[in-house]
Backbone as XML, in Angstrom:
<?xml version="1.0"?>
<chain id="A" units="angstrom">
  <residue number="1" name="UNK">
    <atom name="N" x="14.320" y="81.378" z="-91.656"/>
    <atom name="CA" x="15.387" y="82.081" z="-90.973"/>
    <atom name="C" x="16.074" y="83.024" z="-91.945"/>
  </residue>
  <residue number="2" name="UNK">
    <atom name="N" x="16.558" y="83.945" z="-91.578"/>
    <atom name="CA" x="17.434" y="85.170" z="-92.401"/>
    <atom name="C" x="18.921" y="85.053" z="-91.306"/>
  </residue>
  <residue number="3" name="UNK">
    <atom name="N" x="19.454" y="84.903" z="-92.327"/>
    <atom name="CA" x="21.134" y="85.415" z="-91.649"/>
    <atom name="C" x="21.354" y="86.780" z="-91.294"/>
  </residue>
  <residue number="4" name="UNK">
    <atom name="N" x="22.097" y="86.809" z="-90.266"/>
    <atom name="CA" x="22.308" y="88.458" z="-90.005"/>
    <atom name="C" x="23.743" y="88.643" z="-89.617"/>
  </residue>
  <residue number="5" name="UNK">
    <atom name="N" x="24.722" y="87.369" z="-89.995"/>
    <atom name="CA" x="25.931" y="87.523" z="-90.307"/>
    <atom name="C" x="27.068" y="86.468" z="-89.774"/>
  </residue>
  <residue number="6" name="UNK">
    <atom name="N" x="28.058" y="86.294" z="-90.128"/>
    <atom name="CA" x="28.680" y="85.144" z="-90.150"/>
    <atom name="C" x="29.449" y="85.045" z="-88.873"/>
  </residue>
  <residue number="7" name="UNK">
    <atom name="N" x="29.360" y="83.531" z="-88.331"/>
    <atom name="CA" x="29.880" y="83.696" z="-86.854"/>
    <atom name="C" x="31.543" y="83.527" z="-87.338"/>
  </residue>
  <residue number="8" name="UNK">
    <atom name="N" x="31.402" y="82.427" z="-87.522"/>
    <atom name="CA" x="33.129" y="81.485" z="-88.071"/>
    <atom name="C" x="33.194" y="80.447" z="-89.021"/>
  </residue>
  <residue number="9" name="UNK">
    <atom name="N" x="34.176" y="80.583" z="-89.391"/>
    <atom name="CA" x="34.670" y="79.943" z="-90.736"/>
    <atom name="C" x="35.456" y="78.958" z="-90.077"/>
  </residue>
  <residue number="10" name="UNK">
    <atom name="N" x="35.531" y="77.780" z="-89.812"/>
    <atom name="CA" x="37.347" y="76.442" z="-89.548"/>
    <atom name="C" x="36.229" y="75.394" z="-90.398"/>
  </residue>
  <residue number="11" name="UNK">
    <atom name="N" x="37.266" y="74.752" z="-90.289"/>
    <atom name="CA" x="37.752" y="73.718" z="-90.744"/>
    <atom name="C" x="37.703" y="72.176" z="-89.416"/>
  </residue>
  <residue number="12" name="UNK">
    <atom name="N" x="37.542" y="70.840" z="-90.571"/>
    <atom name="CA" x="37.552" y="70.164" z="-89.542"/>
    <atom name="C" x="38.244" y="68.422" z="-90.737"/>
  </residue>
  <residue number="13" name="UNK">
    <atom name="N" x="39.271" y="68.279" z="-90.127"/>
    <atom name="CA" x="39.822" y="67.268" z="-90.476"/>
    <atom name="C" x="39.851" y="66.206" z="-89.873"/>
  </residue>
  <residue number="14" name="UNK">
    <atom name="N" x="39.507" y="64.672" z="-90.850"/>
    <atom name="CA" x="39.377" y="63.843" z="-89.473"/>
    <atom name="C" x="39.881" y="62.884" z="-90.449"/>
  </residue>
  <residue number="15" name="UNK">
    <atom name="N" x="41.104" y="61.758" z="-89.860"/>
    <atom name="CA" x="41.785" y="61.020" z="-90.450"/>
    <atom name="C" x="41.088" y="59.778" z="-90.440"/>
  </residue>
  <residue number="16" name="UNK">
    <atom name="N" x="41.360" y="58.357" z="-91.313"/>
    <atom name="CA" x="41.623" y="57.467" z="-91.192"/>
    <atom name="C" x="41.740" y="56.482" z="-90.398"/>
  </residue>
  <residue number="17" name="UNK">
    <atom name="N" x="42.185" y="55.260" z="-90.121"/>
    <atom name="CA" x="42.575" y="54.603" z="-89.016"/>
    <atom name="C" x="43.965" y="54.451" z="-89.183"/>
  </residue>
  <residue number="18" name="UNK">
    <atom name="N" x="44.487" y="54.344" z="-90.777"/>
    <atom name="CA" x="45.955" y="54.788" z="-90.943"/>
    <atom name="C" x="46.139" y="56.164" z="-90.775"/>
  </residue>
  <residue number="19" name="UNK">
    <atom name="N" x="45.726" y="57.039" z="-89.831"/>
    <atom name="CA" x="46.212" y="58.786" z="-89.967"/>
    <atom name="C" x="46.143" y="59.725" z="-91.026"/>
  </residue>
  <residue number="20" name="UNK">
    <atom name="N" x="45.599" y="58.549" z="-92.210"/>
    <atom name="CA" x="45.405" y="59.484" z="-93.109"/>
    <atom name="C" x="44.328" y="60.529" z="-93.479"/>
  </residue>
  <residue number="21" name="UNK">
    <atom name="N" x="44.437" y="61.582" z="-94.239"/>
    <atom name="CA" x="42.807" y="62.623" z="-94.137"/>
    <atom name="C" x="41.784" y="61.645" z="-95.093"/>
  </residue>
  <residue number="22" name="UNK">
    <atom name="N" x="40.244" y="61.765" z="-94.153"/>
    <atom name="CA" x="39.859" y="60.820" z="-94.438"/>
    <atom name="C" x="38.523" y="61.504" z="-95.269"/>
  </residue>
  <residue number="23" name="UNK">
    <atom name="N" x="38.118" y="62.706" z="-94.506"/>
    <atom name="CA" x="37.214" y="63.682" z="-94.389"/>
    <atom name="C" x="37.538" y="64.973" z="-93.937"/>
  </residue>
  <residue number="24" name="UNK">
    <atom name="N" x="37.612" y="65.758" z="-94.810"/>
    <atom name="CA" x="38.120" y="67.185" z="-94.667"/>
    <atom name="C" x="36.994" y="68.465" z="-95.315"/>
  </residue>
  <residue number="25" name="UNK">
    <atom name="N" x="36.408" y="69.199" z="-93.491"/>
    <atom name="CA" x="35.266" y="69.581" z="-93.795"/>
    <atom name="C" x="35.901" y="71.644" z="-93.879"/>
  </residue>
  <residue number="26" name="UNK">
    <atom name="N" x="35.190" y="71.868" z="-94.840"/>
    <atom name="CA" x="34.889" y="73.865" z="-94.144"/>
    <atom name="C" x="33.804" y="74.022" z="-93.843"/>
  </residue>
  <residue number="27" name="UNK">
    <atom name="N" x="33.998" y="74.535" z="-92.619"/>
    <atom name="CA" x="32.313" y="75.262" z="-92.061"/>
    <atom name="C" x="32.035" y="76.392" z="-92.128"/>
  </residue>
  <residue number="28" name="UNK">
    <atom name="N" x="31.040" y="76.982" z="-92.197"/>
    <atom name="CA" x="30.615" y="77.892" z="-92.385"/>
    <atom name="C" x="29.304" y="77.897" z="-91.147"/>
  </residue>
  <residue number="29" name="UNK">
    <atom name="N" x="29.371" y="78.596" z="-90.321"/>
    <atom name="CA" x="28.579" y="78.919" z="-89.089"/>
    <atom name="C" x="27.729" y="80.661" z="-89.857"/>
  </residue>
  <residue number="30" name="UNK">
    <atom name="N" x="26.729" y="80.443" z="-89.579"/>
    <atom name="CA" x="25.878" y="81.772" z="-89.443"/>
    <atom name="C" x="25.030" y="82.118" z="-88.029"/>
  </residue>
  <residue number="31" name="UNK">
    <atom name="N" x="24.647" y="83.809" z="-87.824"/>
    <atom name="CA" x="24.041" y="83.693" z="-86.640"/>
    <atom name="C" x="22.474" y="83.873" z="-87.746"/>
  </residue>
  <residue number="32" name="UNK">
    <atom name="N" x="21.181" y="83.640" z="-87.318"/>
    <atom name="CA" x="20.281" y="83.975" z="-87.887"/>
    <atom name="C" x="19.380" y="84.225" z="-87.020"/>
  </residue>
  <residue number="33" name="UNK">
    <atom name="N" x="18.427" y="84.868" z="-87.527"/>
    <atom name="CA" x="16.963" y="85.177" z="-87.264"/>
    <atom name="C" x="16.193" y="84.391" z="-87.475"/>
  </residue>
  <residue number="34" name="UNK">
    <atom name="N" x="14.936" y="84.156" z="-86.357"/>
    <atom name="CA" x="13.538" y="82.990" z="-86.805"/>
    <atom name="C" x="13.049" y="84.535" z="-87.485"/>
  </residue>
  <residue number="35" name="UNK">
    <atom name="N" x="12.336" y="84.023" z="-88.635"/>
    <atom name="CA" x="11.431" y="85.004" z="-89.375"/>
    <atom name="C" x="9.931" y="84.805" z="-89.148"/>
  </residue>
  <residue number="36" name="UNK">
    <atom name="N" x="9.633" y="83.820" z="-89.089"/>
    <atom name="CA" x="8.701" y="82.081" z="-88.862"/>
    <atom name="C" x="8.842" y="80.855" z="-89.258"/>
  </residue>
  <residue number="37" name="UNK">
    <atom name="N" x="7.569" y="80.332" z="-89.395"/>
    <atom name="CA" x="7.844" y="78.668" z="-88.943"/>
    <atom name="C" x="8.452" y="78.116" z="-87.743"/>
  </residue>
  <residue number="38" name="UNK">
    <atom name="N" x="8.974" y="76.837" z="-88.256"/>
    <atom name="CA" x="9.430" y="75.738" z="-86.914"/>
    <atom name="C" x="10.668" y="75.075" z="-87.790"/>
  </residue>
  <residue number="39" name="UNK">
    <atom name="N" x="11.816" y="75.161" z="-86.843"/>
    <atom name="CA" x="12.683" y="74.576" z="-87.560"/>
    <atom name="C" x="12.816" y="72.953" z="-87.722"/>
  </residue>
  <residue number="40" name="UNK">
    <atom name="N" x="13.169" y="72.183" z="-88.597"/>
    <atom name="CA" x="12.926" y="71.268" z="-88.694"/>
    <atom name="C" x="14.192" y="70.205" z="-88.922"/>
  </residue>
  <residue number="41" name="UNK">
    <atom name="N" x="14.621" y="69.423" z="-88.379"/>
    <atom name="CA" x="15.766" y="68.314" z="-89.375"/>
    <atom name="C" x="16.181" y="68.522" z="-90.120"/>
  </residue>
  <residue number="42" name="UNK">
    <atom name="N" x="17.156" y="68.134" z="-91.545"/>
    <atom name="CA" x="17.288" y="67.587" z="-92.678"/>
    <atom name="C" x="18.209" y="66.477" z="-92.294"/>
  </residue>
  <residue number="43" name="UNK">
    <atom name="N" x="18.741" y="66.737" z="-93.391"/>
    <atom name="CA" x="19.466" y="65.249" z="-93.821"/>
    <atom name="C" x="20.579" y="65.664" z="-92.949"/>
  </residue>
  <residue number="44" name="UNK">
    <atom name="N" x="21.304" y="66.625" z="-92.512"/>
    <atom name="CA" x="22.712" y="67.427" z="-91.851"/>
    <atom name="C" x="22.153" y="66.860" z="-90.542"/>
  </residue>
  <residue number="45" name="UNK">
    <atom name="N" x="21.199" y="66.764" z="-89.455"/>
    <atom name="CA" x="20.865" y="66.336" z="-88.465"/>
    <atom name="C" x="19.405" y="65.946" z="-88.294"/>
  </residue>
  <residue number="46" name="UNK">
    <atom name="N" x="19.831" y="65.223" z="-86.876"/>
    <atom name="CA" x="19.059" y="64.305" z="-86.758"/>
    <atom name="C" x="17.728" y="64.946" z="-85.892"/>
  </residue>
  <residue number="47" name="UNK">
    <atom name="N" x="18.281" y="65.816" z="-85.330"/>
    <atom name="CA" x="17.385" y="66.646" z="-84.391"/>
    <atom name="C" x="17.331" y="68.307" z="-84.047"/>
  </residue>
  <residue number="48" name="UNK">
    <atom name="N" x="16.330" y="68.747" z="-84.058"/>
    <atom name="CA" x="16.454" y="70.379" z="-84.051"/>
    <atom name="C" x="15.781" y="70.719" z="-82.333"/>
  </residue>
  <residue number="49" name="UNK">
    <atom name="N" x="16.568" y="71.290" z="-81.818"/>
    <atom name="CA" x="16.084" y="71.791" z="-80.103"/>
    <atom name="C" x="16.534" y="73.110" z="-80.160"/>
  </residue>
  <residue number="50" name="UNK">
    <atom name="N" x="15.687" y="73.909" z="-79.279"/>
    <atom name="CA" x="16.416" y="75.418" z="-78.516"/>
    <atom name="C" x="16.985" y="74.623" z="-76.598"/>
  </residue>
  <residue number="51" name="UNK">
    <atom name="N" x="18.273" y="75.605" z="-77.042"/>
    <atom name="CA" x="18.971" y="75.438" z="-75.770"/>
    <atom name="C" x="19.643" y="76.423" z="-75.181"/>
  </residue>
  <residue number="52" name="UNK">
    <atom name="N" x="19.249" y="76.940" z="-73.902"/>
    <atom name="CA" x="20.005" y="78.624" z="-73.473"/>
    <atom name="C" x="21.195" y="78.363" z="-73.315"/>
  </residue>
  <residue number="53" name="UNK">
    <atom name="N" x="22.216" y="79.373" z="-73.346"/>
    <atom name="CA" x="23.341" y="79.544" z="-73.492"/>
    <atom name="C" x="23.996" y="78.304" z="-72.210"/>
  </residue>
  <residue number="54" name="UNK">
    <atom name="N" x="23.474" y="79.217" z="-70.894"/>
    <atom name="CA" x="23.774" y="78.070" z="-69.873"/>
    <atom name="C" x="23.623" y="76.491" z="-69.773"/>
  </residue>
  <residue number="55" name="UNK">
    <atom name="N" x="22.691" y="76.230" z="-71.173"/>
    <atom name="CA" x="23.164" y="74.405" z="-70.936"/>
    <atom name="C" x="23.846" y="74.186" z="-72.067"/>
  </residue>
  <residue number="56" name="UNK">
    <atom name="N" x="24.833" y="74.444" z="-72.663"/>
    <atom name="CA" x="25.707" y="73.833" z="-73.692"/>
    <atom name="C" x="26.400" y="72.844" z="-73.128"/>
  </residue>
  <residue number="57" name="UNK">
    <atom name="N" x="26.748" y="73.683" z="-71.883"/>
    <atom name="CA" x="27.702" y="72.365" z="-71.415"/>
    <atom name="C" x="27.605" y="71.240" z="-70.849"/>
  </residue>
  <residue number="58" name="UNK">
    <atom name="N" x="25.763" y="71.116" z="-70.957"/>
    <atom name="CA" x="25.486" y="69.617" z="-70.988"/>
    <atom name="C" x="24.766" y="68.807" z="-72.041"/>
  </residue>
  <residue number="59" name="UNK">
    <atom name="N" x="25.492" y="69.351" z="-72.954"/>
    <atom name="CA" x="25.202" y="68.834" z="-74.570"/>
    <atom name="C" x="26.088" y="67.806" z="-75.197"/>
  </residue>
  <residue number="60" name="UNK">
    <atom name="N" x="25.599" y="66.727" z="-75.364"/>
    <atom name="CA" x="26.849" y="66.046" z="-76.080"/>
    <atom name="C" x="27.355" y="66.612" z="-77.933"/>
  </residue>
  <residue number="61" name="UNK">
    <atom name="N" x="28.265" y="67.740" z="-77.337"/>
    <atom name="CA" x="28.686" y="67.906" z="-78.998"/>
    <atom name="C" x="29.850" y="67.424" z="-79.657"/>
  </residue>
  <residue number="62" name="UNK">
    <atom name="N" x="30.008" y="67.581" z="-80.976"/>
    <atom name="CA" x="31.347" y="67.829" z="-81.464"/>
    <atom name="C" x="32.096" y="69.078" z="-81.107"/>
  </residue>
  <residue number="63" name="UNK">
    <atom name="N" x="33.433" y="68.314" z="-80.909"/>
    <atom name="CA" x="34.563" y="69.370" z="-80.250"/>
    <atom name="C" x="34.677" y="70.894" z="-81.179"/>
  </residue>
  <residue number="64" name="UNK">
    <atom name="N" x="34.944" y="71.019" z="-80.065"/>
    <atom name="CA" x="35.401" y="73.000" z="-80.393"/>
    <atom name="C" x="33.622" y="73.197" z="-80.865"/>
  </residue>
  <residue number="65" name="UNK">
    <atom name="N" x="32.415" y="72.772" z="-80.999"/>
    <atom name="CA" x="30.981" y="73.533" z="-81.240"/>
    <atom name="C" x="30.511" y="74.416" z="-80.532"/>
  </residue>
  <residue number="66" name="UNK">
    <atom name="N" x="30.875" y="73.239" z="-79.118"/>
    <atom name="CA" x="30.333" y="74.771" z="-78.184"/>
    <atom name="C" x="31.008" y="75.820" z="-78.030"/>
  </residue>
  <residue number="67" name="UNK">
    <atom name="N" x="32.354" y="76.632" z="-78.488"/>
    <atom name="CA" x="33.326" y="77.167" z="-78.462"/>
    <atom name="C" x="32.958" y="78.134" z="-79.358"/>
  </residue>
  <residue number="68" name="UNK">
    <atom name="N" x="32.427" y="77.486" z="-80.427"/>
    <atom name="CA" x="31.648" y="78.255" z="-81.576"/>
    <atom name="C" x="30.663" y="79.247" z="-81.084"/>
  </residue>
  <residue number="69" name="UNK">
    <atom name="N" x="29.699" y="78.418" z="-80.619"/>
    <atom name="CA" x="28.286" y="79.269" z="-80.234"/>
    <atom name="C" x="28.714" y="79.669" z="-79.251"/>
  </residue>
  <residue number="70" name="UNK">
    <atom name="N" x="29.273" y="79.565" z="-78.143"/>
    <atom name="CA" x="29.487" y="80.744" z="-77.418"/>
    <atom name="C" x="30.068" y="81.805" z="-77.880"/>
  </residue>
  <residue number="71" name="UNK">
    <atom name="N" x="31.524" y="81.784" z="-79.160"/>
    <atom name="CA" x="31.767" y="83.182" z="-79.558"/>
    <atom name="C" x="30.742" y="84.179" z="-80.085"/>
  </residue>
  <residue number="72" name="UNK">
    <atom name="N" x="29.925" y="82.998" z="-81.012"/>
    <atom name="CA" x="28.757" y="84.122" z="-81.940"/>
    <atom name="C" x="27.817" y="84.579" z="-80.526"/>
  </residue>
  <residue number="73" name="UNK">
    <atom name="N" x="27.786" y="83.932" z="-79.775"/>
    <atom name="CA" x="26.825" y="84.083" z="-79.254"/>
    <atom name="C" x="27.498" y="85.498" z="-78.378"/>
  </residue>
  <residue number="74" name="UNK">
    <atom name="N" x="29.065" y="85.768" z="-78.060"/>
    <atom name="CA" x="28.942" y="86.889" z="-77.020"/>
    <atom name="C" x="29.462" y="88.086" z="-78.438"/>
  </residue>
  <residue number="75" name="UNK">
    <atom name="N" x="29.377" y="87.491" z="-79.337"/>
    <atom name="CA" x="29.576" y="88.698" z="-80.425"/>
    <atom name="C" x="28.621" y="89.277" z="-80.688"/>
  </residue>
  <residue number="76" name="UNK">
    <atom name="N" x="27.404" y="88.738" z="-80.157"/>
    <atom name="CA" x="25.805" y="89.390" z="-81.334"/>
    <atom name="C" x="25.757" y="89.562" z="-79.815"/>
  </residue>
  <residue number="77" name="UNK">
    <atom name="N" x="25.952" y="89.519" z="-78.618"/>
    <atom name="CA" x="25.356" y="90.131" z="-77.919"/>
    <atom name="C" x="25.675" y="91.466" z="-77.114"/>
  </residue>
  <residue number="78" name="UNK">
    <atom name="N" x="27.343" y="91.906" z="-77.982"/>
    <atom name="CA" x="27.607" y="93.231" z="-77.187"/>
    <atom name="C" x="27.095" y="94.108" z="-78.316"/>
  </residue>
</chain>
């Protein structure tokens, strides 16, 4: 894959069972290009799928993700 430019940058904080920060992530989202190959796993997930825009919303994700890919997704497409 080649990047062809950055969707969004947040952040993701997730406390404790006392409220405290437990895990405090920055993300970094890219949109990219297949160049070739097959994308594959790593260690970051468990599974790699293509999914059209219209089924995100029957994806079990983490919050605000699909929020994500839909912005990059209507940014690279105007």
């Amino acid at each position: 894959m080649r990047p062809v430019g950055l969707a969004e940058i947040f952040q993701r904080i997730m406390p404790d069972a006392d409220g405290r920060v437990e895990y405090h992530y920055v993300l970094a989202d890219y949109v990219c290009r297949i160049i070739s190959g097959e994308p594959k796993a790593a260690d970051d997930a468990s599974r790699v799928d293509w999914f059209r825009i219209d089924q995100l919303e029957n994806l079990l994700l983490t919050e605000g993700t699909r929020q994500v890919i839909e912005r990059a997704y209507a940014a690279r497409s105007k």
